[in-house]
C-alpha positions in Angstrom: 47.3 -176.2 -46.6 48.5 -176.1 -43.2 45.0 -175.1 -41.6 42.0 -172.7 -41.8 41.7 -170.0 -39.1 38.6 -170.5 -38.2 38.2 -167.8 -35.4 38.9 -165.2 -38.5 36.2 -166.9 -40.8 33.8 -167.6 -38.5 34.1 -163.8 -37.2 33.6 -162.3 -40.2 30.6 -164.3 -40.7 29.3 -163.5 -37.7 29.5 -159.9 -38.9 28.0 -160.7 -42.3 24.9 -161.9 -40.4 25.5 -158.5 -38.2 24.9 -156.0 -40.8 23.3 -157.8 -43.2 20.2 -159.7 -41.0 17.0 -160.9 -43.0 14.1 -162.4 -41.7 13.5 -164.6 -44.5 16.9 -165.0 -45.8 20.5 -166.3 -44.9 23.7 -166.0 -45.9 25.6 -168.9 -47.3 29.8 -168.4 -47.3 32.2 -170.0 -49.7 35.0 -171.9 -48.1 37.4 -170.5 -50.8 37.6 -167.1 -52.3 35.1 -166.1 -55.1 36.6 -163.3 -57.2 35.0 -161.3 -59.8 36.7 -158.2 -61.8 35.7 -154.7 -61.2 36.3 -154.1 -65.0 34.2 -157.1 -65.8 31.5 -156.2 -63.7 31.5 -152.9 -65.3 31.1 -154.1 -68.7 28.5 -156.4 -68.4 26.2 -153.9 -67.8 27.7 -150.9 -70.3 29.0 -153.0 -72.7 27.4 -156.2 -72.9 27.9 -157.1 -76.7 31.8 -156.9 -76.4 33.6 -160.0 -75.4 34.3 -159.2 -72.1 30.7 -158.1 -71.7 29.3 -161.0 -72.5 31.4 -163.4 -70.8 31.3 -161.3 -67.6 27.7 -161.6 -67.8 27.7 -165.4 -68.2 30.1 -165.6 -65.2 27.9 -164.0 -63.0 24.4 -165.3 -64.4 25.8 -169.0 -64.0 27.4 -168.1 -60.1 23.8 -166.6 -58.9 21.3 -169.3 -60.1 23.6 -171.9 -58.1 21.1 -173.3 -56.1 22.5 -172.9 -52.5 21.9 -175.9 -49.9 23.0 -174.0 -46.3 25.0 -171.6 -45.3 28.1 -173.3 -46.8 28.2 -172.7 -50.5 28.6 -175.6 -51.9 25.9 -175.9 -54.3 24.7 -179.5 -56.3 24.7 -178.5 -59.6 20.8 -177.8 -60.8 20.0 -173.9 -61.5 17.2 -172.1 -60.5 16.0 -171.6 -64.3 16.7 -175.6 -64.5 14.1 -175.9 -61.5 11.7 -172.5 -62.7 11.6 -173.8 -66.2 10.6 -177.7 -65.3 7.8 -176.0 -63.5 6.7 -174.0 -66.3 6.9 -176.0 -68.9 8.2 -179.7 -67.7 4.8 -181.5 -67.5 5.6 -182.0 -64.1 3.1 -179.8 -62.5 -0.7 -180.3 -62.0 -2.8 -176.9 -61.8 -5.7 -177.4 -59.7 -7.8 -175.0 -61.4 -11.2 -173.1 -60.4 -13.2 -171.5 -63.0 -11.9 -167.4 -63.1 -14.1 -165.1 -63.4 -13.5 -162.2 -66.3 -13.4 -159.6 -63.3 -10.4 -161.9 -62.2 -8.9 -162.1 -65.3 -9.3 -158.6 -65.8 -7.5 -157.8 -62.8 -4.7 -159.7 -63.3 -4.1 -158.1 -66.6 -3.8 -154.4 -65.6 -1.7 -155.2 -62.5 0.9 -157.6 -65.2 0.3 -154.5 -67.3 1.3 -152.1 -64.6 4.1 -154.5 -63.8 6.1 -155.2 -67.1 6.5 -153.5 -70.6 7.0 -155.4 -73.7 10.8 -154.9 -74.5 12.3 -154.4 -78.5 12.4 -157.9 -78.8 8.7 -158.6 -77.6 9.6 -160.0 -74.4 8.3 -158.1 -70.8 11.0 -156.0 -69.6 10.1 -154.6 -65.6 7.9 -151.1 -66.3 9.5 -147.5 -65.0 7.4 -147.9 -61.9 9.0 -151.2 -61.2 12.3 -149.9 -62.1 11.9 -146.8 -59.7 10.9 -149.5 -57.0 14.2 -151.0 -57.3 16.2 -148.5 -57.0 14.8 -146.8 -53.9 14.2 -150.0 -52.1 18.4 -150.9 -52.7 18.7 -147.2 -51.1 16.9 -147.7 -48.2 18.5 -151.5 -47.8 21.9 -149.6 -47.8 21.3 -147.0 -45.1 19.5 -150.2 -43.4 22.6 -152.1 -43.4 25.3 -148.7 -42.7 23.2 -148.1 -39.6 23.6 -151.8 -38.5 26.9 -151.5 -39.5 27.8 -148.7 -37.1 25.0 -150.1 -34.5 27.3 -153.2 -34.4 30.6 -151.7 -34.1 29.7 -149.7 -31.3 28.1 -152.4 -29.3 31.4 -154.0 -29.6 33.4 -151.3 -28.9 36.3 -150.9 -26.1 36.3 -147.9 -25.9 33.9 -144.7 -24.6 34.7 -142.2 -27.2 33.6 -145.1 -30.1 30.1 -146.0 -28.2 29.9 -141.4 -27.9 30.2 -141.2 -31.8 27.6 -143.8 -32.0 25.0 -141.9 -29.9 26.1 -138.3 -32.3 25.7 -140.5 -35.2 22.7 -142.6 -34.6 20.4 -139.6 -35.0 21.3 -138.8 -38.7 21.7 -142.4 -39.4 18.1 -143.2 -38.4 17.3 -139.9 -40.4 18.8 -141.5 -43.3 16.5 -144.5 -43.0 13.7 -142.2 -42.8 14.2 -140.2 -45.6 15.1 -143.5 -48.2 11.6 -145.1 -46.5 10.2 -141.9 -47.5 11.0 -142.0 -50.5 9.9 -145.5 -51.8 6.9 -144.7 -50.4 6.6 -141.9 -52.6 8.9 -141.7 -56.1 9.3 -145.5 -55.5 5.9 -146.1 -56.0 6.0 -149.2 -53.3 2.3 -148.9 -53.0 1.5 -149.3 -56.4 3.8 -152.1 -56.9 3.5 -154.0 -53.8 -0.2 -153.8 -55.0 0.1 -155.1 -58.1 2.2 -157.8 -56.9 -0.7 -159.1 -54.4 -2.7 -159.1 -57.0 -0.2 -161.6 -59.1 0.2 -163.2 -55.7 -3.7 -164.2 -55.3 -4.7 -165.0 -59.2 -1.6 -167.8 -58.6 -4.5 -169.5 -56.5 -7.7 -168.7 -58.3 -6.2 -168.5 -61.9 -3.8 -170.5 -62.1 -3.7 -171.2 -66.0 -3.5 -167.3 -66.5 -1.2 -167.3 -64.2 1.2 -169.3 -65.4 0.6 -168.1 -69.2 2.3 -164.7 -67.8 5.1 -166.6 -66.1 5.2 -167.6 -69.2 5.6 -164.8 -71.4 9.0 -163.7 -69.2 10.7 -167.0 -69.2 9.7 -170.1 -71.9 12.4 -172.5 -71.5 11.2 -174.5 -74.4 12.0 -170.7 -76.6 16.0 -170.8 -76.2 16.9 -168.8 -78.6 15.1 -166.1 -77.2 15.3 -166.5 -73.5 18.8 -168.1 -73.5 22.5 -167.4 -74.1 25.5 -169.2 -74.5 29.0 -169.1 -73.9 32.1 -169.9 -76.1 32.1 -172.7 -74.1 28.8 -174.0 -75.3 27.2 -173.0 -71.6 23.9 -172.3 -71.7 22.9 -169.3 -69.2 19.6 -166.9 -69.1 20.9 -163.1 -68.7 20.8 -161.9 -64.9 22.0 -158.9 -63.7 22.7 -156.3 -60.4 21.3 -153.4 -58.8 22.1 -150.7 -58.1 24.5 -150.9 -61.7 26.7 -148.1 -60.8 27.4 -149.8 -57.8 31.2 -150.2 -58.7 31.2 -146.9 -59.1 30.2 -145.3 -56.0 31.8 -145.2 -53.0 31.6 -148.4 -49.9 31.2 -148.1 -46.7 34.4 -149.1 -44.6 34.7 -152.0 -41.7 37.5 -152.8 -40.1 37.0 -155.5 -37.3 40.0 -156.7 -34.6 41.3 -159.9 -33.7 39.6 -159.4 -30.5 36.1 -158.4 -32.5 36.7 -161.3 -34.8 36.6 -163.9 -31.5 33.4 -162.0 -30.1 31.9 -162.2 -33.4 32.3 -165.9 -34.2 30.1 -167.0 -31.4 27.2 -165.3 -34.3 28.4 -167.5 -37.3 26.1 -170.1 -38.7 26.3 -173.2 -36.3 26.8 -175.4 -39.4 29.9 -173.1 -40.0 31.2 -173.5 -36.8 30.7 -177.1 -36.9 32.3 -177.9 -40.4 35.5 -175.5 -39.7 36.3 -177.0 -36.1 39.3 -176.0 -33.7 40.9 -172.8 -35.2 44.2 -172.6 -36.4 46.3 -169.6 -35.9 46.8 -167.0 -38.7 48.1 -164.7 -36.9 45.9 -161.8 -37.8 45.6 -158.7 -35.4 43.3 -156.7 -37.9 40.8 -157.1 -41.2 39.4 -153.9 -42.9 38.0 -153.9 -46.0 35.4 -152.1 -47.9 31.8 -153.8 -48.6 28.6 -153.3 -50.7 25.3 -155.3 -50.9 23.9 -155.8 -54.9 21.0 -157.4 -55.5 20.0 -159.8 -58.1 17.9 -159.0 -60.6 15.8 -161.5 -62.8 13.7 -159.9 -64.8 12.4 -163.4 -66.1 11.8 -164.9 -62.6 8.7 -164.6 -60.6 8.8 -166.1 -57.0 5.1 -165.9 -56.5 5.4 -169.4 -58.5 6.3 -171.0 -55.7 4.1 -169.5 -53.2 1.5 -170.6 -54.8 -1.1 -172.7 -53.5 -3.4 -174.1 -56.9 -0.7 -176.4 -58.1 1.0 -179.5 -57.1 3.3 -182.3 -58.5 1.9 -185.1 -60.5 4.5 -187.3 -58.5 3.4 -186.7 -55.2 6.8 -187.5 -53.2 8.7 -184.7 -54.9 9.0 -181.5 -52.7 10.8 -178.0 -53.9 11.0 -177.5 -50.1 9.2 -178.6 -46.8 9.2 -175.1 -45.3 10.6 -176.3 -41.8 14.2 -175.2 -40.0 16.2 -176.3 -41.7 14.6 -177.4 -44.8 14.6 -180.2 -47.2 14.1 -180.4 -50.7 15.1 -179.7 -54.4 15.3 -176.0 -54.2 14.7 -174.7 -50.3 16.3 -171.3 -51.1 17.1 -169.1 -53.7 20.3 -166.4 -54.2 19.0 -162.9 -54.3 21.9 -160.5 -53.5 26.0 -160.8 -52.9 28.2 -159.5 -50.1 30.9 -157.5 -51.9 34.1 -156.7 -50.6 37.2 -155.0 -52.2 40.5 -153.2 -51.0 41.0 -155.8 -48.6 44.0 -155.4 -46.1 44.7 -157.9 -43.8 47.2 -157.6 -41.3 49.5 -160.0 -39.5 51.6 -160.0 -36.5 54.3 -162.3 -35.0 55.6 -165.8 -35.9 52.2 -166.3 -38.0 53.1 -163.8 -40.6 55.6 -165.9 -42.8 53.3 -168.8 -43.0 52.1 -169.2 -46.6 49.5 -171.8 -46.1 46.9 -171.0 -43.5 43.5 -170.4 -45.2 41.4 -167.3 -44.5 38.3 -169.2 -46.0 36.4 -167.0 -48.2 39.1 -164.1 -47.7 42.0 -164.0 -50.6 45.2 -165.2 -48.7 47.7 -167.1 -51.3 49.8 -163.7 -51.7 49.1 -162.8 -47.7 53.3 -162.9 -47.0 54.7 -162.1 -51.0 57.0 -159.5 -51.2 56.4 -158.7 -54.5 53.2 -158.7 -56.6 51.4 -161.8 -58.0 51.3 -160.8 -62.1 48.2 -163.0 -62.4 45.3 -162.2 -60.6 42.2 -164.6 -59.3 39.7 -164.2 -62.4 37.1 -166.6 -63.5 38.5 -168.5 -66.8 39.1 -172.0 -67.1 36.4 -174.9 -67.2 37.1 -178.4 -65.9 35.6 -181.4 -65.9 32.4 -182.4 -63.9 34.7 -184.4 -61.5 35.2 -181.7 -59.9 31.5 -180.7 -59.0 30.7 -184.1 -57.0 34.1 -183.0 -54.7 33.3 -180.9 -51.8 34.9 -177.4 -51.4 37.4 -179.2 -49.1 38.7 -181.5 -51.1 38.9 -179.4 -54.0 40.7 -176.9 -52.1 43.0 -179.4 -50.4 44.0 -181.2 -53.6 44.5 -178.4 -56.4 45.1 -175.1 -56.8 41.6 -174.6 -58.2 38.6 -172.5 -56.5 35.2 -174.3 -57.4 33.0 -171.4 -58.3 30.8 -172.1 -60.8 29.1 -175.6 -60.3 27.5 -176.9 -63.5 24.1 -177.6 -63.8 24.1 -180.5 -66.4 27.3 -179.0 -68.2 31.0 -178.7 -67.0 32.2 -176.7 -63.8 33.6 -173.4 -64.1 36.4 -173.0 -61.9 39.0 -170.2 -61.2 42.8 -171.0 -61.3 44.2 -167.8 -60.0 44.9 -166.4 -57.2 44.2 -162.6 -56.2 47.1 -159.7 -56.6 48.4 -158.5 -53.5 50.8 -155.1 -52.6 52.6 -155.9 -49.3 54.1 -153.6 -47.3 57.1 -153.8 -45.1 56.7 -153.5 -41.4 56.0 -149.9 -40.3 59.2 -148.9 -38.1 57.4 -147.5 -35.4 54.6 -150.1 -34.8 56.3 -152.1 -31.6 56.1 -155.7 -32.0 53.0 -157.4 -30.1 53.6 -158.8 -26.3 54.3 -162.3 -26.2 54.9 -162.6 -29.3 58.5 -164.6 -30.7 58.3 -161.9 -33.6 58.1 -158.5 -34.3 56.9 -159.6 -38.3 54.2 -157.4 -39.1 52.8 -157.8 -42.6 50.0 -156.1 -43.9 48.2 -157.1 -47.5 45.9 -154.9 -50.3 44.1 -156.5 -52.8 44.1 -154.9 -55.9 41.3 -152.2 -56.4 40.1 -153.9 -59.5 39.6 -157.6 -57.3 36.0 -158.0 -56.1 35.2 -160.9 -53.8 32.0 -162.3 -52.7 31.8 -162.3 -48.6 28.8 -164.1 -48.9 25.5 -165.1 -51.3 21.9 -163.5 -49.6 19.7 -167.0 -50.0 15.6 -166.4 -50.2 14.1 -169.0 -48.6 11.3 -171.1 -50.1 8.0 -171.3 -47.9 6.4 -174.9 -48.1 6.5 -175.5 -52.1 4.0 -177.2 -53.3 1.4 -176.4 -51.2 -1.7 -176.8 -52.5 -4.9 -174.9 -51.3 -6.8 -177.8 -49.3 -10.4 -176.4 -50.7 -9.0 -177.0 -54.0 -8.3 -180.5 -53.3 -11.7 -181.2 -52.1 -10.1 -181.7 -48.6 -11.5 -179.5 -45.3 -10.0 -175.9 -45.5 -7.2 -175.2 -43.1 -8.1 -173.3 -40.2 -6.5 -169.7 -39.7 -5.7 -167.9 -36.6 -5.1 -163.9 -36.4 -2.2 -163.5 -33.8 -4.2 -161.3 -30.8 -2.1 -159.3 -28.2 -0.7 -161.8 -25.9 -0.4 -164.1 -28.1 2.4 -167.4 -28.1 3.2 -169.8 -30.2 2.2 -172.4 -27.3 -1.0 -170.7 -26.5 -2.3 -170.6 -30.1 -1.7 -174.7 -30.1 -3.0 -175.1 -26.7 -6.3 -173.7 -28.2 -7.0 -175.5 -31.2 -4.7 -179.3 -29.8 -4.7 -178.4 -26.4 -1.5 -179.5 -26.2 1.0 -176.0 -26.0 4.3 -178.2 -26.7 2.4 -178.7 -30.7 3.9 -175.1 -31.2 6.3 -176.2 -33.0 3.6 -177.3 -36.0 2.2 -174.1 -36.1 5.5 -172.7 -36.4 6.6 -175.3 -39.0 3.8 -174.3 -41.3 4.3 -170.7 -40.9 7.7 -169.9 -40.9 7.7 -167.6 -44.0 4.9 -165.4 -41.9 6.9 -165.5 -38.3 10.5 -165.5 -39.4 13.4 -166.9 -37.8 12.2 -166.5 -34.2 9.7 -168.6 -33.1 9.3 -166.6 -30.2 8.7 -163.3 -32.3 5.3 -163.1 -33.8 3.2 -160.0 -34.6 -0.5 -159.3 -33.9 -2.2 -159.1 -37.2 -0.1 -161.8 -38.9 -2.6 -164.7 -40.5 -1.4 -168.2 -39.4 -2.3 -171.8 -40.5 -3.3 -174.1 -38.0 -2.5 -177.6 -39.8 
C-alpha cells in the first residue's frame, strides 16, 4: 500500500461526529473497510432459520459485542456478553445488599412486568410498550441527525443559494423533530418506559439480589443452550439484532462532501485519529457522496443499568470495568450501540492520482477505485483465520495480507473478510474539463454495488465509573451531592466544598456521565458528586 489519505479519512470522520454527535457516546472508525450484504442483512431478520439467516445473524452479533477501546476499532478480543455474563454469573461480584422491603420488591416487579413479556420459549422478550418506544425513539434520532446533516452542510457551504435553502428548509426540518418528539411522548409511551426503567435503575442499589435474579432471567450464561447460538464454525454468539428492521428497505438520506469540505472537516476527527493516520497522502479525490443510515443495536438480553449500579463491587478490588474519567481505563469502558451505514458509494478522482491502485481510503472501499471492469467477487464476511491474526494491529494486518480484520475473537478464532467490494467505473465524462494544475485530465469515478453495505463507524456507550459502590453501603461517610444553581462552574462548585477552583477537574471526573463531554457545559438541576 502506497499510503492512506488521511485528509479524506479524517474528513469524513469529522462529519461522522457532525451528524451523528452524542453526549455520552463516540464513534470508533475501522481503518479498513467493514462490509456487510444487503441481502444478508435482510435475512437475518425475515428469515433467520435459513442458512444465510443464521450466519448473517452470527456475523453481525459477533462484530457488535466487540468490545471497542477508542475511537479506532481495533477491539481486544473479550465480548460484551463475555464481560455481562462474568458479572452475572462469574462469582466475581460482591452484592452489598440492604434488606428490601416487599413495597420494593413489589415495585420492581410491575415495572420488569411492564418492561418484558415472557416469549414462546419462556425467556423475556421487550413488551409492545417497549417495542413502540424503540421505534419512535429511532424516528426522532433520524430527523435528529437529517437536520444536523443539512445544519452542517450549510454551515460549510460556499455558496449563498446553499446557506438560502438551509434557512427554507430549517423550518420543516425542526417541524420534523417536533412532530417524532411528539410522538414518543405519546404512541411511544417514553413516559411509561423511561419510568419503569428508573425504577430498575434504583432497586440495582437497594435490591440488589432481585436485581440481579431479573438480569438474570434475560441472559444466564451458565444456560447455553438456551441463551446461545453457534456457528458452523463452532462460534458461540448470543442473538443481537437492528432497529429500525426495515431499515434496508427504506430510503437514506444523501451526503456528498468536497475535497475542499473533506480538509475543513478533518480539523473535527478524533485527535487519536489524526495522530495514528499522520501526514496525508494524496488520493486524488475531488468528491465523496454516498448514502447513510444510523441502526441501532438491539439486545434484548442486555441491561446497562448493571453497570450503573452502585450495591456491588468486585471481590478483587484492583479490577475496574471502567474509571469513568476522559479518556477511560478499564476492561470494558464503552459499549457498541448503533452502526454508521453507508451504501452506493461513489468516489471520484481527478488528475495523476486516479490510476493509483494502492492509496487507502481507510474505512472507505477502494481496492476496485481505478478497475475498468467489475470485481466478480465482492467483500463479504466468510473465511476464519487463526488467532494470530487478532494480536496484529489493523495496520499490520492491512499492510501484510489481503485480509480485513473484522471480527476479533473473543476466546475463539478471528473472523476475517478476504474480499474486496464490487465496483462499476465509469469513463471520464467528455465534457467535465480537466482540473487546473493538474498533469492529468484522468477523471474516474467509482459505485459500489447496491447490495454492499459498509460500516462508517460503530456508536460506542460509554461506561460511567463501573464498579462504584454506594459509600453508605460500605459503611463509609456518604458522598456529598451538589444541585448545579444558576451560575454555576465547575471551578466554583470545587472552590466551595476544597476551596481550591483548579480541583474542577475531580468533580468533573466523577460526573462525566451527568455533564457530558464538555466540562464547561453543565445544566442547573443536574445532581453531582462531590468526592
Amino acid at each position: 500500500m502506497s499510503g492512506i489519505d488521511a485528509t479524506v479519512v479524517l474528513g469524513l470522520a469529522g462529519k461522522v461526529n457532525q451528524v451523528f454527535a452524542d453526549d455520552h457516546a463516540y464513534q470508533s472508525f475501522p481503518l479498513a473497510p467493514i462490509g456487510l450484504k444487503a441481502d444478508s442483512l435482510r435475512a437475518m431478520v425475515h428469515d433467520q432459520l435459513s442458512a444465510a439467516g443464521a450466519h448473517a445473524h452470527a456475523q453481525f452479533s459477533l462484530l457488535v459485542n466487540e468490545i471497542p477501546a477508542g475511537p479506532l476499532w481495533q477491539p481486544a478480543g473479550d465480548r460484551l456478553w463475555d464481560v455481562y455474563g462474568d458479572l452475572l454469573t462469574g462469582g466475581v461480584v460482591e452484592l452489598l445488599e440492604p434488606r428490601p422491603t416487599p413495597e420494593r420488591t413489589a415495585a420492581y416487579e410491575a415495572a420488569f412486568a411492564r418492561l418484558y413479556e415472557v416469549g414462546a420459549d419462556g425467556v423475556p422478550v421487550p413488551s409492545d410498550i417497549v417495542v413502540a418506544y424503540e421505534q419512535h425513539r429511532d424516528a426522532y434520532r433520524a430527523a435528529s441527525i437529517e437536520y444536523n446533516n443539512r445544519k452542517g452542510e450549510a454551515l460549510m457551504a460556499a455558496d449563498e443559494a446553499a446557506r438560502k435553502a438551509w434557512e427554507d428548509d430549517e423550518p420543516d426540518l425542526r417541524a420534523a423533530i417536533d412532530a417524532a418528539l411528539a410522538a414518543w411522548h405519546g404512541p411511544g409511551h417514553r413516559a411509561e418506559v423511561e419510568a419503569a426503567r428508573q425504577v430498575l435503575a434504583e432497586r440495582g442499589t437497594d435490591s440488589p439480589a432481585t436485581v440481579w435474579e431479573g438480569f438474570r432471567r434475560l441472559f444466564n450464561p451458565l444456560m447455553p443452550e438456551i441463551f446461545f447460538r453457534s456457528t458452523v464454525e463452532n462460534l458461540s454468539y448470543v442473538p443481537t439484532g437492528y432497529l429500525p428492521s426495515d431499515v434496508i428497505d427504506t430510503g437514506w438520506p444523501r451526503i456528498t462532501v468536497t475535497a475542499a469540505e473533506l480538509r475543513q472537516l478533518a480539523e473535527q476527527a478524533p485527535p487519536e485519529l489524526r495522530s495514528r493516520l499522520g501526514s496525508s497522502a494524496d488520493a486524488g479525490i475531488t468528491r465523496v457522496t454516498f448514502e447513510y443510515s444510523y441502526v441501532t443495536v438491539s439486545r434484548p438480553w442486555f441491561t446497562p443499568a448493571l453497570f450503573a449500579s452502585r450495591a456491588w463491587r468486585f471481590t478483587d478490588a484492583a479490577r475496574m470495568l471502567s474509571d469513568g474519567q476522559t479518556p477511560p481505563t478499564g476492561e470494558c469502558t464503552a459499549y457498541v450501540v448503533g452502526l454508521v451505514l453507508a451504501r452506493r458509494i461513489t468516489v471520484e478522482r481527478s488528475g495523476q492520482q486516479a490510476t493509483d491502485q494502492a492509496m487507502s481510503l481507510g474505512f472507505l472501499p477502494t481496492k476496485a477505485l481505478v478497475q475498468t471492469v467489475d470485481i466478480a467477487r465482492p467483500y463479504t464476511v466468510t473465511d476464519l483465520t487463526s488467532r494470530v491474526a487478532l494480536r496484529q494491529s489493523f495496520a499490520q494486518v492491512a499492510a501484510a495480507t489481503d485480509t480485513t480484520p473484522l471480527l476479533a475473537g473473543a476466546r475463539a478464532r478471528q473472523i476475517a473478510a478476504k474480499n474486496y467490494p464490487s465496483m462499476r467505473t465509469r469513463a471520464p465524462r467528455p465534457d467535465r474539463p480537466p482540473r487546473a494544475g493538474s498533469e492529468s485530465s484522468a477523471t474516474v469515478e467509482s459505485t459500489t454495488d447496491p447490495n454492499d453495505v459498509f460500516v462508517l463507524a460503530l456508536q460506542c456507550r460509554l461506561l460511567p465509573r463501573s464498579p462504584d459502590p454506594d459509600p453508605e453501603l460500605l459503611g463509609k461517610e456518604p458522598r456529598r451531592r451538589h444541585t448545579v444553581a444558576k451560575g454555576d462552574t465547575l471551578s466554583k462548585i470545587a472552590a466551595k466544598f476544597y476551596g481550591d477552583a483548579h480541583q474542577w477537574r475531580s468533580i468533573y471526573a466523577a460526573n462525566r456521565d451527568v455533564i457530558g463531554p464538555d466540562p464547561d457545559v453543565i445544566r442547573v438541576g443536574q445532581k453531582l458528586t462531590i468526592p
